[in-house]
N, CA and C of each residue as an Amber inpcrd file, in Angstrom:
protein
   363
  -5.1190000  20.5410000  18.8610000  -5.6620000  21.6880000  18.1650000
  -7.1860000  21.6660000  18.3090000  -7.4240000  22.6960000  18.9540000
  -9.1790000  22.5460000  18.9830000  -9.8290000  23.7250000  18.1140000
 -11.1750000  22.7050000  17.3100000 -11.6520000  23.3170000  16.4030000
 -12.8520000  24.4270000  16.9780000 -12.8940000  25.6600000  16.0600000
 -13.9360000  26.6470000  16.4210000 -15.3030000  26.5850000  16.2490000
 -15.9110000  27.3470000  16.8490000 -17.5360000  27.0070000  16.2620000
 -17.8020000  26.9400000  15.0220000 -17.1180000  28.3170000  14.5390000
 -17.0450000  28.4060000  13.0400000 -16.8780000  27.1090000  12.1130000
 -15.6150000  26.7960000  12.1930000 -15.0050000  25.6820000  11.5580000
 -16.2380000  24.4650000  12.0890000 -16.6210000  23.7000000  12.9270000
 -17.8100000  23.1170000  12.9900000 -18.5510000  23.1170000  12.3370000
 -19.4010000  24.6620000  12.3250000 -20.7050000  24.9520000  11.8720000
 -20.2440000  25.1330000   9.7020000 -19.3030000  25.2000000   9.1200000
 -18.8720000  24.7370000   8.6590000 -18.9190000  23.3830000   7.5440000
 -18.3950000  22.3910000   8.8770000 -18.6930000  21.0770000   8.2360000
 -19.6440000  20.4820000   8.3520000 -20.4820000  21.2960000   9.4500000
 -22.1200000  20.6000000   9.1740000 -22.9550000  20.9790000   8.3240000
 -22.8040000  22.0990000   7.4460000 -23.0010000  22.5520000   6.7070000
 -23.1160000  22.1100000   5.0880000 -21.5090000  21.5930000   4.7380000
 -21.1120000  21.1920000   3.5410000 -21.9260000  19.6670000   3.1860000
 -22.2210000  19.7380000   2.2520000 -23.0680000  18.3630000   1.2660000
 -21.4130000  17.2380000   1.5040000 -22.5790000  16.2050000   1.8260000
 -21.2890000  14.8870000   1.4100000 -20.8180000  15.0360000   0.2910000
 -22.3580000  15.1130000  -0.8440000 -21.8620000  15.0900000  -2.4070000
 -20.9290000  16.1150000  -3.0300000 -20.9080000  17.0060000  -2.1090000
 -19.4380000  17.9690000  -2.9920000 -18.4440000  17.0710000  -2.3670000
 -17.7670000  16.5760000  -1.2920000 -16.8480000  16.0370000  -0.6010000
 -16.5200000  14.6210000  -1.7530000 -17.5220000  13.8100000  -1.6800000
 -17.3840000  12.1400000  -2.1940000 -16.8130000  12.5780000  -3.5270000
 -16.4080000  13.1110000  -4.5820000 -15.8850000  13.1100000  -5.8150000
 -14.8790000  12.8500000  -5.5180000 -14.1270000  13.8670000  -4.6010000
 -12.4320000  14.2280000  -4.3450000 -12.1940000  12.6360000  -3.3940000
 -12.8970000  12.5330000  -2.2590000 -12.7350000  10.8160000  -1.6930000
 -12.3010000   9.8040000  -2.9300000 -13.2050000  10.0610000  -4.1510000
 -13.0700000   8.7540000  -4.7920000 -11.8450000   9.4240000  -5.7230000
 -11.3660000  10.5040000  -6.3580000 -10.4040000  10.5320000  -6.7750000
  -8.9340000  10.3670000  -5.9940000  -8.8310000  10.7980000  -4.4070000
  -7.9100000  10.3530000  -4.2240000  -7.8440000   8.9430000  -3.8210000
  -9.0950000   8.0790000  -3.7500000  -8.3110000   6.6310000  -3.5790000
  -7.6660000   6.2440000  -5.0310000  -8.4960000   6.6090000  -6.1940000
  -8.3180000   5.9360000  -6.9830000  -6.6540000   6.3240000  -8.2200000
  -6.3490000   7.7470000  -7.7120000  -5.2060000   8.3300000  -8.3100000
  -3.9400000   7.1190000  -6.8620000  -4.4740000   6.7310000  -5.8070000
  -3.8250000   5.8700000  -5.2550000  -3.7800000   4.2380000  -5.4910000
  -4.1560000   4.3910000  -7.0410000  -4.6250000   3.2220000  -6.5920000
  -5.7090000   1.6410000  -6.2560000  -6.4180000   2.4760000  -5.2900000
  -7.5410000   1.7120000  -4.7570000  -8.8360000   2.0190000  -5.2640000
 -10.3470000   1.1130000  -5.2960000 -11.2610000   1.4700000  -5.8180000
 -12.3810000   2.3590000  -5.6450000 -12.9860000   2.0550000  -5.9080000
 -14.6280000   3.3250000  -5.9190000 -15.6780000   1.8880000  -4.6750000
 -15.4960000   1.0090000  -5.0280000 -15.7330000   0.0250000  -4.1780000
 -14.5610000  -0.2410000  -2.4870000 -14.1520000  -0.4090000  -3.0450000
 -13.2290000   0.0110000  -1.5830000 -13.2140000   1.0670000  -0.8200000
 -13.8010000   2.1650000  -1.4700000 -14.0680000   3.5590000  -0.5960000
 -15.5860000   3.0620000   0.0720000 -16.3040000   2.3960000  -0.9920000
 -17.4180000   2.3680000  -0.3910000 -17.8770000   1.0690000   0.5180000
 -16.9030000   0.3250000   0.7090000 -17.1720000  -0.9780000   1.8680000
 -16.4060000  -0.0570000   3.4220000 -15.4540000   1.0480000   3.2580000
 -14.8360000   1.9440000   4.6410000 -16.1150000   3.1730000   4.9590000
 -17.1200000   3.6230000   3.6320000 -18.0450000   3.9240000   4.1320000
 -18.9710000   3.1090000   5.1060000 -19.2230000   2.1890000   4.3300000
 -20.2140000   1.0960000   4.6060000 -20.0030000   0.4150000   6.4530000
 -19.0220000   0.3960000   6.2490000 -17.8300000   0.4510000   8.2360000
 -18.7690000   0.5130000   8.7760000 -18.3490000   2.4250000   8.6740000
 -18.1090000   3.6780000   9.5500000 -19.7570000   3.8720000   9.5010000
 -20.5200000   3.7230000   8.6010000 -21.5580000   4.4240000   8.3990000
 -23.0990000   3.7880000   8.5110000 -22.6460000   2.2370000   7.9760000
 -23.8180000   1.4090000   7.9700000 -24.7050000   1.7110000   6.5580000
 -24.2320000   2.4650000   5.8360000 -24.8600000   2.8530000   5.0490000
 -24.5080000   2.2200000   3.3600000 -25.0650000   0.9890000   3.0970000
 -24.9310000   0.4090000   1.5150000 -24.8580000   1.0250000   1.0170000
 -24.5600000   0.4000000  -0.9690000 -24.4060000   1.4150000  -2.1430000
 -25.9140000   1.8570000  -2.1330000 -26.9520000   1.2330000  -1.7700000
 -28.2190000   2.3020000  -2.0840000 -28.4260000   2.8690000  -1.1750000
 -28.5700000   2.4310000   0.1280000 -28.3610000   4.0530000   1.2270000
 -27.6380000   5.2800000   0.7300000 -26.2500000   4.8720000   0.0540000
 -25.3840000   5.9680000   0.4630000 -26.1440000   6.9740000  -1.1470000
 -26.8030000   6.1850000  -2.0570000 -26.5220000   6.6970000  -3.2820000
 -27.8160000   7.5770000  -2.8250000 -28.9320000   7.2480000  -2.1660000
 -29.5460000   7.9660000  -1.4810000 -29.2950000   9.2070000  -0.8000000
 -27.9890000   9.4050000  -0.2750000 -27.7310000  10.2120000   0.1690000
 -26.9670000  11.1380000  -0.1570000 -26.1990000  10.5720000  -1.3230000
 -25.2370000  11.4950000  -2.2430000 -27.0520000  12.3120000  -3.3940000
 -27.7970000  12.0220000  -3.7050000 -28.5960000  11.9940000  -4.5960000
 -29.3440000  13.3980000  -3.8240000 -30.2590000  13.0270000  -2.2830000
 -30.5940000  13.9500000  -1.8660000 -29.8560000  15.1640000  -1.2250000
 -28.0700000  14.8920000  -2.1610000 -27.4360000  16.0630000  -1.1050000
 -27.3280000  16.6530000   0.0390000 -27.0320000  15.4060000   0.3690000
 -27.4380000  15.7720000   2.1190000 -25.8070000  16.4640000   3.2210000
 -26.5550000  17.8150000   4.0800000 -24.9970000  18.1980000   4.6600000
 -24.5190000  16.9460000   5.7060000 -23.3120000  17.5310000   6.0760000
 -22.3520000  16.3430000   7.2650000 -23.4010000  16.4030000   7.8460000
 -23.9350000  17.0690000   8.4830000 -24.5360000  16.7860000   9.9960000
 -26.2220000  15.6150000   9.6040000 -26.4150000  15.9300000   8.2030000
 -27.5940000  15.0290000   8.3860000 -27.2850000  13.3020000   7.6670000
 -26.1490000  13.8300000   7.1760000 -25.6150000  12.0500000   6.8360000
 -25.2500000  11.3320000   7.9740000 -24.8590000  12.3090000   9.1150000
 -24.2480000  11.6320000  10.1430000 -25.5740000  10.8860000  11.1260000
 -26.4430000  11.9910000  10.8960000 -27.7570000  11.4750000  11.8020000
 -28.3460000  10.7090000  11.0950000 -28.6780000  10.4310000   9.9350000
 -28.7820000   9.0640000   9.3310000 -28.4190000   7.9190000   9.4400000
 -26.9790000   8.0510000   9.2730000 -25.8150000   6.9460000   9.9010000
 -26.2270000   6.3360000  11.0340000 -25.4320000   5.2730000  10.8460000
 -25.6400000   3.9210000  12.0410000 -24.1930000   4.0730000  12.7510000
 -23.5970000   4.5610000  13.0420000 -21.8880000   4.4120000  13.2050000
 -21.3900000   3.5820000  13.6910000 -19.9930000   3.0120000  13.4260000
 -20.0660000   1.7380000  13.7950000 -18.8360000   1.7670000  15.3520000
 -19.5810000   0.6500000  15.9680000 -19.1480000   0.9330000  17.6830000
 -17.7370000   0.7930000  17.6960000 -17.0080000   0.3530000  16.7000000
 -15.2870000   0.5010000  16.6270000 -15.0820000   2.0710000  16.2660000
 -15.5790000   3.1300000  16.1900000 -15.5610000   3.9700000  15.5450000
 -14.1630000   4.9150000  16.0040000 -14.8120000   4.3620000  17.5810000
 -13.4800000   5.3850000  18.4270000 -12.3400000   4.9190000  19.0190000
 -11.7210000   3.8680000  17.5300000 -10.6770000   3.2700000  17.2630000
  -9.4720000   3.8100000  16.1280000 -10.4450000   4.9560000  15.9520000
  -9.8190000   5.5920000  14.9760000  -9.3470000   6.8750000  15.4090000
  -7.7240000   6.7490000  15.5260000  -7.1710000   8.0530000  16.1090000
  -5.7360000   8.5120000  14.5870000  -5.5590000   9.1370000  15.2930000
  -4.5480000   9.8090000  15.1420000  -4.8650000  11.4480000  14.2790000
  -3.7960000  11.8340000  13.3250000  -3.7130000  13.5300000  13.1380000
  -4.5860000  12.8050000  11.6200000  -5.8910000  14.4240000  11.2550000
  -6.0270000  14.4730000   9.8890000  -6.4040000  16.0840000   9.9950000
  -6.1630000  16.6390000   8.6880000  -6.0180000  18.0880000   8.5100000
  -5.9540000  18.7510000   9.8320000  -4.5640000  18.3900000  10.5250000
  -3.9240000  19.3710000  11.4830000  -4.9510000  19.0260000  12.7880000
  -5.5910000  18.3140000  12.9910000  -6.5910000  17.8180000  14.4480000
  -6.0720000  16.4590000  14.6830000  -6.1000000  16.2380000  15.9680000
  -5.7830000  14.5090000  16.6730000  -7.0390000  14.3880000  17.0020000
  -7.8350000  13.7350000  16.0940000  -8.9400000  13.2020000  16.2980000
  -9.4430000  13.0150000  17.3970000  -8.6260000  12.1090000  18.4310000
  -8.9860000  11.8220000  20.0990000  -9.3020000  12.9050000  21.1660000
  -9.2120000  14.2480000  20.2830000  -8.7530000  15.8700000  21.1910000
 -10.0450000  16.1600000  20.3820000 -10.9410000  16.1370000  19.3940000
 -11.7770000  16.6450000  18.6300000 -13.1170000  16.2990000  20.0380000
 -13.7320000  17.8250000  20.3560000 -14.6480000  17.3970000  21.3170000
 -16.3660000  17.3960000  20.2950000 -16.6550000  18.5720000  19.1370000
 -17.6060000  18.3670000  18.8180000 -17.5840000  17.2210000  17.9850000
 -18.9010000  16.1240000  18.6400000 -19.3050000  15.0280000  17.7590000
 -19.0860000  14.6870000  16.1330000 -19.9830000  15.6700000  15.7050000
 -20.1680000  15.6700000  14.2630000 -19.0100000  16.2090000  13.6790000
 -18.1470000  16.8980000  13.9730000 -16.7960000  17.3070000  13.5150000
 -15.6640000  16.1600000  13.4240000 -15.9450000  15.4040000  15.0030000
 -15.5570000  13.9770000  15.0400000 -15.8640000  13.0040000  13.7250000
 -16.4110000  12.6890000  13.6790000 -17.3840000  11.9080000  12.7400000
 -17.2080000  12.1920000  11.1690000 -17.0140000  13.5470000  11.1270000
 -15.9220000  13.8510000   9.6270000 -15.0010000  13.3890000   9.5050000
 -14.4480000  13.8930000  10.6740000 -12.7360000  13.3350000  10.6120000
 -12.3090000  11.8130000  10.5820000 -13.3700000  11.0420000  11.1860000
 -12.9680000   9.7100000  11.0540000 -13.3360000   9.0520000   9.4960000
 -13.9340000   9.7790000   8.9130000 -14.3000000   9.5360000   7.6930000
 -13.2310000  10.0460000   7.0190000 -13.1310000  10.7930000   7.0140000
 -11.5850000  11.4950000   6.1680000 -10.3760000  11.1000000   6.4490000
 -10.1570000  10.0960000   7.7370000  -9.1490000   9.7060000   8.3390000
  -8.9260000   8.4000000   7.7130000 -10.5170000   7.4450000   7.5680000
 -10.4890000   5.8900000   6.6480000  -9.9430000   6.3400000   5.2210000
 -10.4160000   7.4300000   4.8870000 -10.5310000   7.4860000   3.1580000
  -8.6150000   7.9300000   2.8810000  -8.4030000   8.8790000   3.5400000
  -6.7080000   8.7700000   3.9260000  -5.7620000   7.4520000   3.8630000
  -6.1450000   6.6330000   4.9090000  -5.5690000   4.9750000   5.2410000
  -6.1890000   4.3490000   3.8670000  -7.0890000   3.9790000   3.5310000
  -7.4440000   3.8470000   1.9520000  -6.2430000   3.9760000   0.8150000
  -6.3570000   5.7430000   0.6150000  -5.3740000   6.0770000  -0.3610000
  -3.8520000   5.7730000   0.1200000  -3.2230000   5.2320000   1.4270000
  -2.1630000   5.4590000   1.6950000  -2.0590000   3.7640000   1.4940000
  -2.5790000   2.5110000   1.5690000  -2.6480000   1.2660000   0.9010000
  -2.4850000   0.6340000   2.2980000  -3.2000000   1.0830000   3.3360000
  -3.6840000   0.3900000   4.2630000  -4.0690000  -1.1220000   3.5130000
  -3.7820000  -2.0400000   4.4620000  -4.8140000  -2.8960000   4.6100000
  -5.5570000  -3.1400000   5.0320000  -7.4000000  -3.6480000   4.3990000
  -8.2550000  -3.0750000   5.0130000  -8.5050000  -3.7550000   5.9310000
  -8.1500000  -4.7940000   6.4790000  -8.4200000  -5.3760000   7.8320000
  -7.9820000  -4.1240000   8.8390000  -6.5100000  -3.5910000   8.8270000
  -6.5990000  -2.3530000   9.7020000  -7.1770000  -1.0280000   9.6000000
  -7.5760000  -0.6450000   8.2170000  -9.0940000   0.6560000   8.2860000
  -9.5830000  -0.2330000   8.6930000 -10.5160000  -1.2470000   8.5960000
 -11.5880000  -1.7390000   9.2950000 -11.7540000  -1.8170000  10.7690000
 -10.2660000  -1.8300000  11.3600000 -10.3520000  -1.5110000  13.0070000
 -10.4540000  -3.8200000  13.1300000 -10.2560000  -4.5030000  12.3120000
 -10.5030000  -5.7000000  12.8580000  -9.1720000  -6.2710000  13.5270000
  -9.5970000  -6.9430000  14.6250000  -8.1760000  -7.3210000  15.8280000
  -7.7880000  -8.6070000  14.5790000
């Protein structure tokens, strides 16, 4: 399924900080913690609890959390389907880069173990 400009322009658009509430409610209606969401940030992103709180604070959209971000070189270890896209078929970057975030926080709430969100052999 390939995504439109629209739909892109979109998610580069939207603030992390509207997104991160619903992240931490569905790990935690699963379950798992507010800390455990934030060591699969921490992965993917490079970004600590004071980086990130930095960045939830200055409301920052996808596209400039992402350019902040450090990403981490396992990144494009992370496949499969999230909201109707196969990640590996996703050609814009930063659309990418959502999805793998939404794809950890998914494996999270579903009681992954985090050695496998983490992508470690």
């Amino acid at each position: 399924m390939k995504t439109t400009p629209e739909h892109d322009a979109r998610i580069a658009k939207m603030t992390f900080a509207s997104v991160y509430p619903h992240y931490i409610n569905k790990v935690e209606k699963k379950g798992r913690t507010k800390e455990a969401l934030h060591q699969v940030i921490e992965w993917l992103t490079g970004f600590d609890n004071k980086k990130l709180k930095k960045q939830l604070d200055e409301k920052v959209t996808f596209e400039t959390f992402f350019k902040n971000a450090k990403l981490n070189p396992n990144a494009h270890l992370i496949t499969g389907t999230i909201c109707g896209y196969r990640i590996e078929e996703i050609e814009t970057p930063l659309t990418k880069q959502v999805r793998y975030l939404d794809k950890l926080v998914d494996e999270l709430a579903k009681g992954k173990k985090m050695e496998k969100i983490l992508r470690q052999v």
